[in-house]
N, C-alpha and C positions, 0 to 999 in steps of 0.2 A: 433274689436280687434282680432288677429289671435291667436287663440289658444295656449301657450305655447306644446314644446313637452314632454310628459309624460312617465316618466323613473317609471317601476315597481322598486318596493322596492322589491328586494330581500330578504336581510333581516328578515324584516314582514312576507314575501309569507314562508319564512323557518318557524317560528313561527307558522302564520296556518297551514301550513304541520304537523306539530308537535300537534299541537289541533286537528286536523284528524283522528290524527293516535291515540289520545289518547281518545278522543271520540269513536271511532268503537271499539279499545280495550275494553274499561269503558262498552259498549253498551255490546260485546261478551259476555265478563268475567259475566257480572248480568246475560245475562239469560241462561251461563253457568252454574255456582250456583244458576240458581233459587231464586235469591234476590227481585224478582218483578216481582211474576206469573202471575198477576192480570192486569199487561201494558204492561210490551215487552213481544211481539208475543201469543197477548191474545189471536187474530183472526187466526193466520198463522203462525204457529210457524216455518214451514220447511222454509218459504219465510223469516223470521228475520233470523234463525241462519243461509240461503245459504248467504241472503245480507250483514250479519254483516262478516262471514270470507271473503267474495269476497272485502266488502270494506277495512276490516284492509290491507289485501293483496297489493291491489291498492291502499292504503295508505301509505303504507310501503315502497312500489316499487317508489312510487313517490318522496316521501324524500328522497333515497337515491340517485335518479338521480338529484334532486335540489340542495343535496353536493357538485356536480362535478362543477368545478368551471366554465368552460369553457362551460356550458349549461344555455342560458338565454332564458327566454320564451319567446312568445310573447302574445300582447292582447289575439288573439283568441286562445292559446294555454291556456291560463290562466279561458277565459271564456268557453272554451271543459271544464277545471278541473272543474269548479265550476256549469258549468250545471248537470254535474257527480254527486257532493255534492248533488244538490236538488233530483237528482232523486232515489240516496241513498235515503236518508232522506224520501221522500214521501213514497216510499217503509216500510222503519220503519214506518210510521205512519199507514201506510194501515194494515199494517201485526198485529198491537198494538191495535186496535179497532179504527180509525178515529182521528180525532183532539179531542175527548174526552181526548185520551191517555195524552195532553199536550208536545211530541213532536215534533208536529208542530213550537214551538217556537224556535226549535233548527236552523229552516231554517234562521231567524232572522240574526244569525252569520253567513251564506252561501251569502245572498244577502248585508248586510255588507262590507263584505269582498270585493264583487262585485263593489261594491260603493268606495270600497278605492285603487282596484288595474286598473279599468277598467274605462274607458273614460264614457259620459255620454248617447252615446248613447249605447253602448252594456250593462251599469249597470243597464239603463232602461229598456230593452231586457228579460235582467235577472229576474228583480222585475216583468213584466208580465209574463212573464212565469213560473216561481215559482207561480205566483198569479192562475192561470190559471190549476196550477198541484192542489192547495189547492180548488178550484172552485169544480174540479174534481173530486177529492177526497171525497166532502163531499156528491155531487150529487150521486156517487156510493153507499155512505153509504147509501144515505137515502131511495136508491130504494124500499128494502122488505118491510119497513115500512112506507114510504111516506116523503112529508118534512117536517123538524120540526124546528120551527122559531127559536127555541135557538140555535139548529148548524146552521142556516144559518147566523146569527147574530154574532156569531163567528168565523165563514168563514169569513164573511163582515170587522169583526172588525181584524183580521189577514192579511186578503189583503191590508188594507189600511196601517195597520205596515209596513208589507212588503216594499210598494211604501215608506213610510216615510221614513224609515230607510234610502232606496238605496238611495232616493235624500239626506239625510240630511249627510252622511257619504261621497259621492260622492262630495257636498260642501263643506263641510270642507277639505276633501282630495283636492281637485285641488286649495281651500285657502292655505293649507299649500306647495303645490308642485311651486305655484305662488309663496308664499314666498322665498321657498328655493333656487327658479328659480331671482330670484331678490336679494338674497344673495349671492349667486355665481357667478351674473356678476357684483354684486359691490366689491365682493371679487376679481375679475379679470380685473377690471378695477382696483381699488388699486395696485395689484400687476403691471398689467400695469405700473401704474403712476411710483410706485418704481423703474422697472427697468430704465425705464423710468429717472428718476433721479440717478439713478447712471451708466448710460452711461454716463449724463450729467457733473458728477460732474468729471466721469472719465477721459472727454475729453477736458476737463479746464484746462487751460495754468496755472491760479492760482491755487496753492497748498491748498488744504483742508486738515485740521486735526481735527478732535475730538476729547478730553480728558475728561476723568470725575474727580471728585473730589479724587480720588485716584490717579491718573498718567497715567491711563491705560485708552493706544489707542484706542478708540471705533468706527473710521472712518479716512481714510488716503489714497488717493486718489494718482493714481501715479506720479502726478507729483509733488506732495512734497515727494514721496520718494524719484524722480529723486533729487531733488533739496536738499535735506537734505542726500539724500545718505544712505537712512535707510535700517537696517542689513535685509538682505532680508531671515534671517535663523529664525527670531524671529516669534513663533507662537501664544505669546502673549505679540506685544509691549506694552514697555512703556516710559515715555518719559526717564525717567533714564538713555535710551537707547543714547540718546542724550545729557549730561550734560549741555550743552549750551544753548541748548531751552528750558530747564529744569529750568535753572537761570531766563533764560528771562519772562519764565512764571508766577516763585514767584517775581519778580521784580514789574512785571504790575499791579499782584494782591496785592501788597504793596502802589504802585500808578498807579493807574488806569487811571491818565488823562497823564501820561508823556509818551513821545513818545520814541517808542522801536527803538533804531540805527539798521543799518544795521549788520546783523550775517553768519560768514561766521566758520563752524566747522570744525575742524580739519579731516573728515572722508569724506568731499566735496569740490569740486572745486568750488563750486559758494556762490556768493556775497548772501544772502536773507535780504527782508525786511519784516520782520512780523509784523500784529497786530492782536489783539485779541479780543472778544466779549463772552459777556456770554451766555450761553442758561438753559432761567431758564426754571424749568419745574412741575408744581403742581401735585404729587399724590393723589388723590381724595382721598384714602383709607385712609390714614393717616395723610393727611393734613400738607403733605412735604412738599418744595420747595428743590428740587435736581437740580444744576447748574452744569452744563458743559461747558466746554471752546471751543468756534469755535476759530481756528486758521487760518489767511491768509497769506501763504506762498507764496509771490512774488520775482518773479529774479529781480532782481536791473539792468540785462543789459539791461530791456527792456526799462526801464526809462531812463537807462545811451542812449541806444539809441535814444528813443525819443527827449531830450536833444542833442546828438548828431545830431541829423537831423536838427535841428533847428539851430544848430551852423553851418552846411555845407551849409544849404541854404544860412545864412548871407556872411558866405566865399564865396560860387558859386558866389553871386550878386556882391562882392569886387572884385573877381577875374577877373569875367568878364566884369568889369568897369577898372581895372588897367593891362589885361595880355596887351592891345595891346599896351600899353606906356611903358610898361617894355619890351616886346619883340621888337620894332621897335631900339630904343638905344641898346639892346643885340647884336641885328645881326649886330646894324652899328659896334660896340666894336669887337666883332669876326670876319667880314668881313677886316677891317682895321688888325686885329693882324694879319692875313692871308696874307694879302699883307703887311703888314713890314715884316714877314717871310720869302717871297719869297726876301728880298732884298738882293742882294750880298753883299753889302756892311758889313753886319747885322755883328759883332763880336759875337764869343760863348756866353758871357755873356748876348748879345741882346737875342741872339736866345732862351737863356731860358727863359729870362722874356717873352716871347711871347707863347712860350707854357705853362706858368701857365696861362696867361691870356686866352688862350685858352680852358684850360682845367677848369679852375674856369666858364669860359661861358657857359660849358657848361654843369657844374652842376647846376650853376643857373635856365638851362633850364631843366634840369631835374626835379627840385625844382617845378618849374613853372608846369609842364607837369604832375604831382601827384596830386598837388594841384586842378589842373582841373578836375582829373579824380576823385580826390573823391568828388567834388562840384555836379559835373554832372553824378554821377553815379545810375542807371536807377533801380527800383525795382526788386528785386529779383523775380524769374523763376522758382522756385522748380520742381525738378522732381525726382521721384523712380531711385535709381542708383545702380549698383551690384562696391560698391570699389573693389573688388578684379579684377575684369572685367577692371576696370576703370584705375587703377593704372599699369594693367599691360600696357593698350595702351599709357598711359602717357610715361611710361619708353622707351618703343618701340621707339616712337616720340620727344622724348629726347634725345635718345641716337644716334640719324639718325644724331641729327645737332652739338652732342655737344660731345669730348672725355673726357667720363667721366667713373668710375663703377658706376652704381644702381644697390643695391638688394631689393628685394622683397619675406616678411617672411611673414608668416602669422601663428598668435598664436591660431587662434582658431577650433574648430574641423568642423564648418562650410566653404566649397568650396566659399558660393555666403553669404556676407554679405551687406547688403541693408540697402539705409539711403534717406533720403528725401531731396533734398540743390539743389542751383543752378549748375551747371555744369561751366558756365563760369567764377565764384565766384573761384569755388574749384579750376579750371586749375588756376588762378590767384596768391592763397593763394599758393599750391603748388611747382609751377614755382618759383614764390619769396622764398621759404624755404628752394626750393633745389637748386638755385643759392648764396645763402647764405652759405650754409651747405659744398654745393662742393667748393666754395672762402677760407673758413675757413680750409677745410680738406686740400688743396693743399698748403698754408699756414705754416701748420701744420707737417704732412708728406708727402708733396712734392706729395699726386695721391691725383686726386677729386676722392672723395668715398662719398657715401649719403647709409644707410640702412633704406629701408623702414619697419615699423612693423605693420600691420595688425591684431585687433583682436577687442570679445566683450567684456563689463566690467562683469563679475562674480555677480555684486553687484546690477547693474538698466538695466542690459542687452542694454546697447548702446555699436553701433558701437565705436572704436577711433585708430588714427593714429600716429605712433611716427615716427617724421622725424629725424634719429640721424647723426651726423656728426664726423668727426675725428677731429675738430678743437682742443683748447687750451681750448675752454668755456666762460665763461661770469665770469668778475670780480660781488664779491657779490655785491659791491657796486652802481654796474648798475643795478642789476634784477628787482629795483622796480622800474627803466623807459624806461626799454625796448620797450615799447606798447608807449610810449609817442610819439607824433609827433614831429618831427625835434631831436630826441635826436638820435645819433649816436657816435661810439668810434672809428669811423673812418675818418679820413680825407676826403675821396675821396665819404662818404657816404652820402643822404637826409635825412635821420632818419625817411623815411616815408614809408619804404617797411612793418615793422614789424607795423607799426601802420595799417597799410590800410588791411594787412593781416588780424589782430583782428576786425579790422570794417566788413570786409567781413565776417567773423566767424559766427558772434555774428549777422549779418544782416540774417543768414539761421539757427540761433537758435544752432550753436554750439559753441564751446569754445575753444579756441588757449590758449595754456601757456607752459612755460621752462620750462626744470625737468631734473635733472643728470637723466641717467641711474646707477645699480647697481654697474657697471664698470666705473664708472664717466664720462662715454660720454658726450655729449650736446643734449640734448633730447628735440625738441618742440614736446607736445604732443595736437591733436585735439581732441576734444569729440563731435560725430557726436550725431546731433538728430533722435531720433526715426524714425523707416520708416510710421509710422501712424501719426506721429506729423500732426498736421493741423498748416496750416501759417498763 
């Protein structure tokens, strides 16, 4: 097993600093007043009182540089200080009269200390060499008089403290540093995992919400604020904030098995279909059960889509089992009206019936010609787009082929606004809204006029675009089938441009809808998707 790596404890190392310095003082101070004439500096008195101020000194000087914050030691700066300690110390003992004196035991907390700041092999190091200084020590003493088995017996029995201590201190040190070291990377693996899920939750098409039994949002992920349109000023939601989802929620919890309808709030453009689950949750402490409400906030287009796709496959396979028996009788019915046209004979009255017949053939085939295209229309393309970029080359290319005004405003304080969609979707949707818009304006008063409006929402930060027109508007009684296929208020129209437009929308995640403007214009407004939306 490779060793973990071993962080000094600061901290601690401040603490012994502190015991150093109060130790040498303690030492000073006694045989300053003469408190204990008879052990410190029995032998040598000049040698205790130069060592004891030389040590306070360099005790002193040490602690103050271990305040600095920006000063971290290393092993062997740490084992220089602590060889310092023993040799203070043996000094005191020499100068004291021997290990009689009793402080020799003071090296105990010197090699200690070794043991818990210093790796195993330099704390070993330490313990012989302290061993080595007290060997020494006693040997010197016993030269005038010879040996005497009770100081070497005491020697004996203080060296092997010595080694006890460093191992046994130096164990449990790298047990607890093991620990802390395996507390810290489950700490950061946790952490991991969390963010970890809430990128996850962040980047979910489904709306997350959490409520506690009070009302108050405890998680809310953004795309059910997109989807819900939540006050983006609120620093501590609650659902209050939403009265509808607020109903919905005491509703469920009234009846819990009955299924929540789709909710669409007055402060949102989109359809939702919520349901909801509990999360209970047991306080050990108090032997609670605290329940929270998970909430699943789903767009309803993506169903309506799904749904939708499955209806245009069956359409594509009708279509393209019945276009060639409906176009072959077309062209002969248009071919024949073409040549009874050309007849001199034809009287005025012929001659019209021949151009309605003409002109009904060939809406039919325009009929035909939609129908196909949204049976066989190909998966969406997404690509990063600058609209402001985009719309200006649109207008350019528009207005090369066609006499018309376009303007182009832009509401927002950003130059380059960026959204994620297909590119030949949007030409599609756009082309159709401003042929629409310029039909109705000239109509109207007499010039094709379209203003473009450019900007982001204040509220969920999406891009959106308002195509407005000079036209007359939309009676109320139509708005709620505008989108519908084949519904038109026009004669000469397939009722499929504004429907195919909305499938295109809603196929790249954004949303097509009417809307006066302030000045009662006619206003389609599109709400583009995020430029990080995933498809």
């Amino acid at each position: 097993m490779t060793p973990p790596s071993i962080d000094i404890n600061y901290p601690l190392l401040r603490v012994y600093s502190y015991y150093r310095l109060a130790l040498s003082s303690l030492l000073l101070l006694m045989f300053s007043a003469d408190l204990a004439p008879n052990i410190l500096g029995r032998d040598h008195s000049s040698l205790f009182i130069n060592t004891a101020t030389g040590y306070t000194a360099v005790n002193m000087l040490i602690l103050i540089v271990l305040w600095r914050k920006h000063f971290e030691p290393s092993s062997q700066q740490i084992f220089t200080l602590l060889l310092f300690d023993v040799v203070a110390l043996t000094l005191f003992v020499h100068a004291s009269g021997g290990l009689d004196s009793g402080l020799g035991f003071l090296l105990l907390v010197a090699v200690a200390a070794g043991g818990i700041f210093l790796r195993t092999q330099l704390s070993s190091a330490l313990a012989a060499f302290t061993t080595l200084l007290v060997f020494a020590e006693a040997l010197y003493s016993s030269v005038p008089e010879g040996p005497d088995n009770r100081s070497l017996f005491t020697t004996g029995v203080l060296g092997a403290l010595i080694f006890a201590c460093a191992l046994a201190f130096n164990y449990l040190s790298t047990k607890l540093r093991l620990s802390a070291i395996e507390a810290a990377n489950q700490a950061a693996h946790a952490a991991h995992l969390e963010q970890l899920a809430h990128l996850i939750i962040e980047r979910m098409q489904t709306g997350i919400l959490v409520a506690n039994q009070a009302g108050q949002v405890e998680l809310i992920n953004h795309s059910a604020e997109n989807l819900l349109n939540w006050p983006k000023a609120k620093q501590a939601p609650h659902l209050s904030d939403i009265p509808e989802l607020e109903e919905r929620l005491q509703l469920w919890q009234q009846h819990p098995d009955s299924r929540s309808p789709s909710l669409k709030t007055e402060s949102s453009p989109h359809e939702v279909r919520l349901r909801f689950a509990n999360l209970a949750m047991e306080t050990n402490a108090v032997k609670q059960t605290h329940s929270d409400t998970l909430i699943f906030v789903e767009d309803t287009r993506s169903l309506h889509r799904e749904a939708q796709h499955l209806k245009l496959a069956s359409l594509g396979r009708l279509t393209a089992s019945i276009a060639h028996e409906i176009r072959n009788p077309l062209g002969a019915i248009s071919h024949a009206s073409q040549l009874l046209a050309e007849s001199p004979d034809l009287n005025h009255a012929d001659q019209r019936l021949t151009e309605i017949i003409e002109t009904n053939t060939e809406r039919v085939n325009q009929i035909i010609e939609n129908v196909l295209q949204l049976s066989r229309r190909r998966p969406t393309q997404p690509e990063q787009l600058d609209l402001q970029a985009w719309l200006q080359q649109f207008i350019h290319d528009y207005q090369e082929n066609n006499d018309c005004h376009l303007e182009l405003l832009n509401k927002s304080n950003s130059e380059s606004i960026q959204t994620k969609i297909d590119t030949s979707h949007l030409s599609q949707v756009i082309t159709n809204l401003t042929d629409n818009g310029l039909r109705h304006s000239q109509q109207s008063i007499g010039e094709p006029r379209i203003t473009y409006e450019l900007g982001i929402n204040p509220q969920n930060q999406l891009p959106y675009l308002h195509v407005i027109d000079e036209g007359e508007g939309i009676a109320e009684d139509s708005l709620a089938h505008i989108f519908e296929p084949f519904f038109t208020t026009e004669a000469t129209g397939s009722g499929l441009g504004l429907y195919l437009s909305k499938e295109l929308c809603e196929a790249n995640h954004a949303n097509l809808n009417f809307q006066r403007t302030d000045d009662n214009k006619s206003c389609f407004r599109i709400d583009f998707a995020h430029p990080d939306r995933m498809f």
